[in-house]
C-alpha positions in Angstrom: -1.8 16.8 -36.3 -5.1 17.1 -37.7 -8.8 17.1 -36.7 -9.7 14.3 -39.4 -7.8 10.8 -40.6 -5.2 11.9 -43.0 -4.1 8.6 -44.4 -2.6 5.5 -43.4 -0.4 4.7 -40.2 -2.4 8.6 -38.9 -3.7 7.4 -35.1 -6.1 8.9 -32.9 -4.9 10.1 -29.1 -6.6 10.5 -26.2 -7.0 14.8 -27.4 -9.0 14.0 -30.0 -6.6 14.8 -32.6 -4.8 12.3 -35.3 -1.3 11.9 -35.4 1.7 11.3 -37.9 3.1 7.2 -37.5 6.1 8.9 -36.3 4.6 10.6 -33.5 3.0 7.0 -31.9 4.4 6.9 -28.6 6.1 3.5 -28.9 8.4 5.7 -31.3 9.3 8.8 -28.9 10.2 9.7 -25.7 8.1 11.9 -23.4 9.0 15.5 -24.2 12.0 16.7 -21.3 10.5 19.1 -19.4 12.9 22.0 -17.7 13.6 20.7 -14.4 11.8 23.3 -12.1 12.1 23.7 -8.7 10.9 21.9 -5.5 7.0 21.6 -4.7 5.6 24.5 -3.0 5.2 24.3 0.8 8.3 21.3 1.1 10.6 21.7 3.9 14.5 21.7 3.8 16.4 18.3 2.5 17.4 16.1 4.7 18.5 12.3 4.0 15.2 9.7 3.1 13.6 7.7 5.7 10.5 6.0 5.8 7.5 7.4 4.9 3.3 6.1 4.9 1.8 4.4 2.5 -2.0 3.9 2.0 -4.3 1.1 3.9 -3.8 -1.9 6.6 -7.5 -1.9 7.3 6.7 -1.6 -9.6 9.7 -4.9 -16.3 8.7 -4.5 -19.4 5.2 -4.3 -20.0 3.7 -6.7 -22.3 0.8 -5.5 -24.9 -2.2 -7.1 -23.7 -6.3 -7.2 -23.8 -7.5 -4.0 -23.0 -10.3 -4.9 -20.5 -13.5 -4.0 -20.5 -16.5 -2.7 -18.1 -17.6 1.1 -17.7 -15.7 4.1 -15.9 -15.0 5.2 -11.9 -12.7 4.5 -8.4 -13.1 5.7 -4.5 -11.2 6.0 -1.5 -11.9 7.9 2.0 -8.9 9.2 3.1 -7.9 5.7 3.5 -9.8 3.4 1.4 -13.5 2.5 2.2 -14.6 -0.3 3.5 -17.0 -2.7 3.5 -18.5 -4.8 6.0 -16.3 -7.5 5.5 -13.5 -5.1 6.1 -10.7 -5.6 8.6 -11.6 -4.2 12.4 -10.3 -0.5 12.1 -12.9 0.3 9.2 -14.6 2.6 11.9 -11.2 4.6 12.2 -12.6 6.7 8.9 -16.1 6.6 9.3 -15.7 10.8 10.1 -13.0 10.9 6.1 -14.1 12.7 3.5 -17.4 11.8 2.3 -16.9 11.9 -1.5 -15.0 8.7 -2.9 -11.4 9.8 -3.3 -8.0 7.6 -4.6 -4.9 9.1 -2.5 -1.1 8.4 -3.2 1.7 9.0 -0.5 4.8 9.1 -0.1 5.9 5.1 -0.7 8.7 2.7 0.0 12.1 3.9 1.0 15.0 2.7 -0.9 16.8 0.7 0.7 20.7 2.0 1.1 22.3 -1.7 0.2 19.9 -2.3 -2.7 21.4 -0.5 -5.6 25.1 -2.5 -4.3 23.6 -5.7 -4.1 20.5 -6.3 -6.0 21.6 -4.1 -8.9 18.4 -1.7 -8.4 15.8 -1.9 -5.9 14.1 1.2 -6.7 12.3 3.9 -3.9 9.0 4.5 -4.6 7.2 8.1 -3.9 3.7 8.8 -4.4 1.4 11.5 -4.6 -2.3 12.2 -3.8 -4.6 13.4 -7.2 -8.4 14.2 -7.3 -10.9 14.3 -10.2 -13.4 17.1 -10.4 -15.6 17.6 -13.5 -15.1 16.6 -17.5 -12.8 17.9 -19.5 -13.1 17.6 -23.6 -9.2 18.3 -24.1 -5.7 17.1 -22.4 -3.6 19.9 -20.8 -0.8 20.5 -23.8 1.7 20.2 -20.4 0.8 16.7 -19.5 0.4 14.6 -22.8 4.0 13.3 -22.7 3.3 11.8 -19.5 -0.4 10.7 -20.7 1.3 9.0 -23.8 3.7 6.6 -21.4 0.9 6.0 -19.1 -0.9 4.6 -22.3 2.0 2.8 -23.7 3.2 1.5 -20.5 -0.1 0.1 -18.9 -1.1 -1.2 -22.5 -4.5 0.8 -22.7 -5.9 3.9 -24.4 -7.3 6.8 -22.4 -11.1 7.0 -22.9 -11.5 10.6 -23.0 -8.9 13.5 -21.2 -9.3 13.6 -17.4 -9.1 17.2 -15.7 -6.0 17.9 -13.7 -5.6 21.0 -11.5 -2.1 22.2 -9.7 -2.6 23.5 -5.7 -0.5 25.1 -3.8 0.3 23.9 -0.3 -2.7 25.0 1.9 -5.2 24.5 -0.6 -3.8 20.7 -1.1 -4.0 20.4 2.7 -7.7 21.3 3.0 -8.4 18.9 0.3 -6.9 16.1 2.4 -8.3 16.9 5.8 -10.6 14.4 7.3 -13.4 16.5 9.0 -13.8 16.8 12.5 -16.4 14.8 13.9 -19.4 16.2 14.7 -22.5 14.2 15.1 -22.7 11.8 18.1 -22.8 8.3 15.9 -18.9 9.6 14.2 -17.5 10.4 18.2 -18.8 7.2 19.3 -17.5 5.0 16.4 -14.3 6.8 17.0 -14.0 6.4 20.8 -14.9 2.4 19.7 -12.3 2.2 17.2 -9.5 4.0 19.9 -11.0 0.7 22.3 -10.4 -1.6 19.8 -6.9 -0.8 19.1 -6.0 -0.6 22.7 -7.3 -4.1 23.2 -5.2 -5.4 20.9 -2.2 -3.7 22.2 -1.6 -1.2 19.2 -2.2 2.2 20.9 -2.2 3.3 24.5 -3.5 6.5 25.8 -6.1 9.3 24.7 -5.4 9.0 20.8 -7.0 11.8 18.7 -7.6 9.5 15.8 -8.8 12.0 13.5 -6.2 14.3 14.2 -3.7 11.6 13.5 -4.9 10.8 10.3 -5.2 14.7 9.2 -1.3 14.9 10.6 -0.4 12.1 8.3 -2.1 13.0 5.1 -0.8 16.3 5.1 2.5 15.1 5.8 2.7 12.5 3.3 0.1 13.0 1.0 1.1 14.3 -2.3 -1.5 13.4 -5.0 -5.4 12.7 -5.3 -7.7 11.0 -7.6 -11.2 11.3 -7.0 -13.3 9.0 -9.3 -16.5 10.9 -8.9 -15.3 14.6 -10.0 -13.2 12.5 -12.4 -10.2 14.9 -12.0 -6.8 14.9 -10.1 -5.6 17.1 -7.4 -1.2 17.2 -7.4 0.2 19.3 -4.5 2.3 22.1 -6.2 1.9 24.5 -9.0 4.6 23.7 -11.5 5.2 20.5 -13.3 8.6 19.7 -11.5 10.1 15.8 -12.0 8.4 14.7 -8.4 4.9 16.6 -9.9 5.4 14.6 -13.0 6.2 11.1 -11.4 2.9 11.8 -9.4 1.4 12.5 -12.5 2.1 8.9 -13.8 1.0 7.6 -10.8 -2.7 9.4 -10.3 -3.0 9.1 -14.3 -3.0 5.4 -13.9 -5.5 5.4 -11.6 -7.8 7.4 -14.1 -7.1 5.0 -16.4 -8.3 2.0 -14.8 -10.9 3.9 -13.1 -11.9 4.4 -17.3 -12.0 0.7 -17.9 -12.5 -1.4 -14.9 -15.4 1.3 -12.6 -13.2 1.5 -9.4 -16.0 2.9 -7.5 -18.3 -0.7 -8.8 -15.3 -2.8 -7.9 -14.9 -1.2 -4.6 -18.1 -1.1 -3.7 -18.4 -5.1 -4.9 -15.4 -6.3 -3.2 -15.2 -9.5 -1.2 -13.3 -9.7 1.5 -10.4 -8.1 2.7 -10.4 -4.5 1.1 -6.8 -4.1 1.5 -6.1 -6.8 -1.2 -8.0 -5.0 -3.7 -6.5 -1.5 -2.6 -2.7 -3.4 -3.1 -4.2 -4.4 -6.6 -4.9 -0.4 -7.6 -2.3 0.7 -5.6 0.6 -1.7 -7.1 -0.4 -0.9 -10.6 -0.3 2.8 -10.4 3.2 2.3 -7.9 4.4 0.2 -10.9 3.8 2.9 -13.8 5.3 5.8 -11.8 8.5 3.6 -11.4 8.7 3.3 -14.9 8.4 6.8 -15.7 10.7 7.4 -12.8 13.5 5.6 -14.5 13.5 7.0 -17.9 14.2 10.8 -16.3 17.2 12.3 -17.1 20.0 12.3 -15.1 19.4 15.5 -13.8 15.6 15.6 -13.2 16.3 12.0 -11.1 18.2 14.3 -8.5 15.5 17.2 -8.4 13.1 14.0 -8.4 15.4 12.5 -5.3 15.9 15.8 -3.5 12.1 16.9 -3.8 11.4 13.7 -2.5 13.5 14.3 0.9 12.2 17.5 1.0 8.6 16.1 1.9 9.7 13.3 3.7 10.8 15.8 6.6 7.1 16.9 7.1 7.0 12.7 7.9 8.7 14.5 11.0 5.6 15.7 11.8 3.7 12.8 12.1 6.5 11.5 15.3 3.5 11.7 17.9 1.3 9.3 15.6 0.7 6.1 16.8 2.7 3.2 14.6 0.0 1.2 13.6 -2.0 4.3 11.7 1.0 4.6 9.3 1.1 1.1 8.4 -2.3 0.3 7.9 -1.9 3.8 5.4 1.6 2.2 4.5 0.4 -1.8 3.5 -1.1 -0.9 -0.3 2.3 0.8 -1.1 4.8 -1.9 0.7 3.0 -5.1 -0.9 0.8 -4.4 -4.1 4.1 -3.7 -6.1 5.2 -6.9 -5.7 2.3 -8.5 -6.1 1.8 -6.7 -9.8 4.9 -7.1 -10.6 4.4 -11.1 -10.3 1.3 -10.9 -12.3 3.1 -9.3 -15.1 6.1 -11.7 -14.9 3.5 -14.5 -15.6 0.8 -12.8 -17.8 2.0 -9.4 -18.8 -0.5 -6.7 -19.3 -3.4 -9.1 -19.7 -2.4 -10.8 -16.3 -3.0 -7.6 -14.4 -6.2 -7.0 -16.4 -7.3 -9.9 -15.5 -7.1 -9.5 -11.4 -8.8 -6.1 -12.2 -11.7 -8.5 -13.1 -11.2 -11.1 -10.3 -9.5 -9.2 -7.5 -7.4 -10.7 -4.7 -9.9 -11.5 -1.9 -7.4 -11.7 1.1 -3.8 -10.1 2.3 -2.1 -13.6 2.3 -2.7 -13.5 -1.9 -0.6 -9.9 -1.6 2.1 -10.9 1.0 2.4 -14.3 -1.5 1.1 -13.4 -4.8 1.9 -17.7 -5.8 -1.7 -18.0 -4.0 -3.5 -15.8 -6.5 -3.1 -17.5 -9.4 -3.6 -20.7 -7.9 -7.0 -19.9 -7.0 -6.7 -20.1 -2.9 -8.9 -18.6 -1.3 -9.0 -17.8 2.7 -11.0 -20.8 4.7 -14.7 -19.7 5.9 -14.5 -19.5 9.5 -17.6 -19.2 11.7 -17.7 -15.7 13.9 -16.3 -15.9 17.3 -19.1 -16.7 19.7 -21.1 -14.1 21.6 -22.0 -15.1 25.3 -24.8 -14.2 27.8 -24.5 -11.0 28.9 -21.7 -9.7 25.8 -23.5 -7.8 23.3 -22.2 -7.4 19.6 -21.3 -4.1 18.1 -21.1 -5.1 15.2 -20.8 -7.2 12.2 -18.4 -10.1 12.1 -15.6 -9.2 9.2 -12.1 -10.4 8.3 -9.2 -9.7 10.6 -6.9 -10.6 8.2 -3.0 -12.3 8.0 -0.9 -9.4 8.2 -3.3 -7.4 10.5 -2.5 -10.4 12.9 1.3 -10.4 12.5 0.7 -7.0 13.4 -0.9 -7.5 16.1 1.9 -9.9 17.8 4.8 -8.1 16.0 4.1 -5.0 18.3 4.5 -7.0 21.0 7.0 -9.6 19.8 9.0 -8.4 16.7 9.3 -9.5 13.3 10.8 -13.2 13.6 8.3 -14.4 16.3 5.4 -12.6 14.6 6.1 -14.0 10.9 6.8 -17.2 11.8 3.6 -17.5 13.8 1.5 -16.4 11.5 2.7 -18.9 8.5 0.0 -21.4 9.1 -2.9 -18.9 8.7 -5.8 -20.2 6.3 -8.4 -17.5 7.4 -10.7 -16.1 10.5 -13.2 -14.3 11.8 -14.1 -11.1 14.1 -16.3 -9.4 15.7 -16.4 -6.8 18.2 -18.8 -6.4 21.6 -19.2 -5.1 24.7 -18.6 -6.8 27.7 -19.7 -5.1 31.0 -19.3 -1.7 29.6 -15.7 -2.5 28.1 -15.1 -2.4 24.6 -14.0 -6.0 23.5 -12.5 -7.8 20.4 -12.6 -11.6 19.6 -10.6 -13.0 16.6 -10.9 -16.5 15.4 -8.4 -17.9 13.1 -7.5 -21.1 11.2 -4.6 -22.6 11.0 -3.4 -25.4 7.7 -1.4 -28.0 10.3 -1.7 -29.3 14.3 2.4 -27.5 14.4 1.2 -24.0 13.0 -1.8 -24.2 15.2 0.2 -25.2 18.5 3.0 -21.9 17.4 0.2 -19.6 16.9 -1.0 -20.6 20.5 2.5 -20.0 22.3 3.1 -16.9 20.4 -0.2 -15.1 21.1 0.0 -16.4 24.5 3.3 -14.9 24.6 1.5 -11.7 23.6 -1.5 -12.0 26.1 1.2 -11.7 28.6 1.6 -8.2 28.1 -2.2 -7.4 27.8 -4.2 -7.0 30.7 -6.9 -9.6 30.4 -6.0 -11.1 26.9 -7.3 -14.8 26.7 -5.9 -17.5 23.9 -7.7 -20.6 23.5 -7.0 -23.3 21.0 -10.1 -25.6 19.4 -8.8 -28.2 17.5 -6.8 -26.5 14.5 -8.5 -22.8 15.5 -7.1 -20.4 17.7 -9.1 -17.2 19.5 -8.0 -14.3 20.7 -10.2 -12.5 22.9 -9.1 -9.2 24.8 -11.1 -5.7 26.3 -9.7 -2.2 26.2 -7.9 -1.7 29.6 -8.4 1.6 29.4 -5.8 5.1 28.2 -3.4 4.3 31.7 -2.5 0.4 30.5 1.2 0.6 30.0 2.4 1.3 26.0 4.0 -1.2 23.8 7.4 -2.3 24.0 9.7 0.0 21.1 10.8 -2.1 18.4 13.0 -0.6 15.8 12.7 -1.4 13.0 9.1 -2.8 13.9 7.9 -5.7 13.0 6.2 -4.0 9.8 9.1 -2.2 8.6 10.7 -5.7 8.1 8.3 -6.9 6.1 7.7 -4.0 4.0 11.5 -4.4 3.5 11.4 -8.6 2.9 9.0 -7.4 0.3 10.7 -4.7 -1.6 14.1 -7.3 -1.3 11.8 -9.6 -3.6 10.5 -7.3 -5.8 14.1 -5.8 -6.5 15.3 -9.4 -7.8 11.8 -10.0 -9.7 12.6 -7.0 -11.6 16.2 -6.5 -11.5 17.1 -10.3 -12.2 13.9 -11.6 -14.0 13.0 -14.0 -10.6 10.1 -15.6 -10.0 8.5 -14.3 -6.5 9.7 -18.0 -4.6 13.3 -17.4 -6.2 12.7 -14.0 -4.6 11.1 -14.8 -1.4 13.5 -17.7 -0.2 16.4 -15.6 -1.1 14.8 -12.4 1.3 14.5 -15.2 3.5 17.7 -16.3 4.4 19.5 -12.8 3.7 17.0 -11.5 7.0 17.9 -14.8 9.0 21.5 -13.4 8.0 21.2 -10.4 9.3 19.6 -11.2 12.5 17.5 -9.2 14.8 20.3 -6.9 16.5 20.9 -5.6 12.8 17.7 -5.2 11.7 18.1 -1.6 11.0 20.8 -2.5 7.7 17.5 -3.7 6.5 15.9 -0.5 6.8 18.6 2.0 6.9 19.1 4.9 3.7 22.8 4.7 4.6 25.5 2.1 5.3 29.3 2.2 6.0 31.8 0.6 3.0 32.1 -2.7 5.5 28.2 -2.9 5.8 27.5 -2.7 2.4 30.0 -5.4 1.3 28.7 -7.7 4.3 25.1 -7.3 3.1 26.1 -7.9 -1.1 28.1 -11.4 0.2 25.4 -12.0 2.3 23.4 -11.7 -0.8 25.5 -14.4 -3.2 25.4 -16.8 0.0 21.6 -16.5 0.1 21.0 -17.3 -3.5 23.6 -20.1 -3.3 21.6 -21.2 -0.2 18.2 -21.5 -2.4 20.1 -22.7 -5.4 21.3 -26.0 -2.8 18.0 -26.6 -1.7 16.1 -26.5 -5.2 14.7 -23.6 -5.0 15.7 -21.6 -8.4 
């Protein structure tokens, strides 16, 4: 090591400092750390089960162009929005005020993967923030800086600060603040409205308690572009610290070349696509580095990562639908970088840095992306005489709509209904002192409009006051908040969400595992759920299956591929 070039094959790293050839990164491991205990303030093991991820509203890595634009990336507690946002935006108008990138706890593994997809690999996260400039790396870290590099294919700028907290302190960086002036009560109270029109929450929901209640459950990492440092729950560098580390590092380094905060602040229409987008890449670095631990610091990894999953217990009183809208970045952006690196490597992903996904159909079917489809324009959902607007029209958004019906409904109704979707339009108003929503949305064909109809009619059922109307290949949605005493939601388990997330992890395990493309992937997902049908769901979801359930499923799995092999698709 040495301050100045000391001959051929020397390179510079990210310390400053220049380096023998042997010491290049793409020639040694990250040192082995001792594998240290389990992060501070974790409760006792229990088995894995699903945990949040972040926002409704993980191959080889190829060597690839670097990118280029200045430094910075933000997210409120769950990411900002903009105005073309999805409907809950308001939900976080009373988050943390400076821009912040969170990681969570992420997808479960699912317990029939490993049997019969070869590896479909669980996913943790963890929260980091970024607070000031540092002119060196932290000695303890530069292993896990030096795969970050090599794996995502670009240099580090200049060292980004890191600092360890225990428990509390982590939990008072992840608080959202209580509302306190008039405008953040009233947008909340709104928000609560909104979500009980559309049938996702009933009662007297604290929102902002909810939202405190799952980031300190779940939360395990921050990056906050504008202090330009990382917050990582625990003191010591354990395996789960270090696979955080990977993670939030990531996001430092594309905040260094690609200005998250700009592209945040300049993204087009549905936020969550572009949160998938950061999200993905980071999930799909901390994979990586996942994998290469040793065999020993994978079960301190696995058992630190049940450990926090039990504070998930906490988060039992939290309505549904604030976990998945935390959960959709985590479930689907993997998948969705994982298919631009199949087709472009490192440069791929670069690229959709520079022209992000504009809409949650590109993330749920990444083929879209690269075909350049982009979501129809529809007009905003009329206002009448004596309705007034309370705000401005925005996105609604494909999988906030299957969400919508698949509370009601379940996964099979919901999914297939929703197939057809090409874009839409809403807007919220008030309509004789009830808070209203109205969502317009167009459909590609005269069939997928006519099975959206019946499905959300199916729904309306079930609301008190919901209207569905069809216009030629549109359908609307209109429907007022009936107030904390409507009856709640039918109980689905596993929701309607958790299928998805799980039809999405099924195709990422064969896109990585066995080198398919994503509609290889998709169409074999496909007919393994239709397999398994609705009563047994929960094998879909479940950490752990009996001897005859696992074989079932790994047949079930050759069928399927035989089944898409027969009917072209390979």
């Amino acid at each position: 090591m040495s301050d100045v070039w000391a001959g051929p094959g020397y390179w510079l790293a990210s310390d400053g400092k220049w380096y023998a050839p042997e010491l290049h990164p793409s020639l040694v491991q990250p040192p082995a750390e001792a594998t240290p205990e389990t992060p501070e303030g974790a409760a006792p093991e229990v088995p894995t089960r699903y945990a949040w991820g972040n926002g409704l509203s993980h191959s080889p890595v190829h060597s690839g162009d670097p990118g280029s634009g200045p430094a910075g990336w933000s997210e409120t507690g769950v990411p900002p929005r903009s105005a073309g946002a999805d409907p809950y935006s308001d939900l976080y108008v009373s988050g943390p005020t400076e821009p912040q990138r969170r990681k969570r706890i992420g997808r479960r593994p699912l317990a029939w993967g490993a049997a019969a997809l070869g590896a479909v690999v669980a996913v943790v996260g963890i929260l980091v923030a970024v607070s000031g400039q540092n002119t060196r790396w932290d000695p303890k870290v530069l292993g896990i800086v030096h795969f970050v590099e090599k794996n995502r294919g670009l240099s580090f700028k200049r060292p980004v600060n890191i600092e360890f907290l225990a428990g509390a302190q982590f939990d008072k960086e992840v608080s959202v603040p209580t509302p306190t002036s008039q405008s953040d009560r009233t947008a909340l109270r709104r928000t609560l409205s909104e979500l009980r029109a559309l049938g996702l929450v009933h009662g007297n929901v604290n929102l902002a308690s909810s939202e405190n209640a799952l980031n300190q459950a779940d939360v395990v990492g921050l990056y906050v572009d504008a202090k330009k440092t990382v917050f990582v729950r625990g003191t010591k560098l354990t395996p789960y610290v270090r696979v955080t580390l990977a993670h939030e590092l990531t996001h430092a380094l594309q905040d260094q070349y690609f200005d998250l905060t700009t592209l945040d602040n300049r993204a087009k229409g549905d936020q969550d696509a572009l949160t998938a987008l950061v999200e993905g890449d980071a999930v799909r670095v901390q994979d990586l580095y996942e994998q290469q631990l040793s065999a020993a610091d994978k079960r301190a990894y696995q058992k630190s990562q049940n450990q926090i999953q039990k504070g998930s217990g906490k988060t039992s009183n939290v309505p549904e639908i604030l976990g998945d809208i935390d959960s959709f970045p985590y479930a689907f952006g993997p998948t969705f970088v994982d298919s631009l690196d199949a087709d472009g490597g490192t440069a791929g992903i670069n690229r959709a840095f520079r022209k992000p996904p504009v809409a949650e159909a590109q993330i749920v079917d990444p083929v879209k992306y690269p075909l350049g489809w982009k979501p129809a324009r529809v007009p905003p959902p009329p206002i009448t005489a004596g309705e007034r607007r309370l705000d401005k029209p925005s996105s609604f958004g494909q999988v906030s709509l299957f969400e919508v019906l698949g509370g009601r409904l379940g996964y099979d109704k919901a999914w297939a209904a929703v197939q057809g979707w090409q874009g839409d339009n809403s807007v919220p108003y008030e309509d004789h002192g009830h808070t209203c929503i109205a969502v317009d949305v167009a459909m590609g064909s005269a069939a997928a409009t006519t099975q959206l109809t019946q499905t959300a009619d199916q729904w309306a059922q079930g609301i008190p006051g919901a209207v569905v109307s069809q216009t030629g290949r549109r359908v609307e949605l209109r429907s007022c908040d009936p107030g904390p005493s409507a009856p709640a939601p039918p109980k689905i388990n596993p929701s309607a969400f958790d299928v998805l997330s799980a039809r999405a992890e099924i195709i990422d395990g064969f896109m990585t595992s066995d080198h398919a493309d994503f509609a290889l992937g998709a169409c074999i997902a496909d007919h393994i759920i239709v397999g398994v049908g609705p009563s047994a769901y929960g094998e879909l979801t479940a950490n752990t299956l009996s001897a005859s359930q696992e074989a079932q499923l790994r047949q079930l799995v050759v069928t399927s591929a035989q089944s898409c092999q027969a009917e072209g698709v390979s």
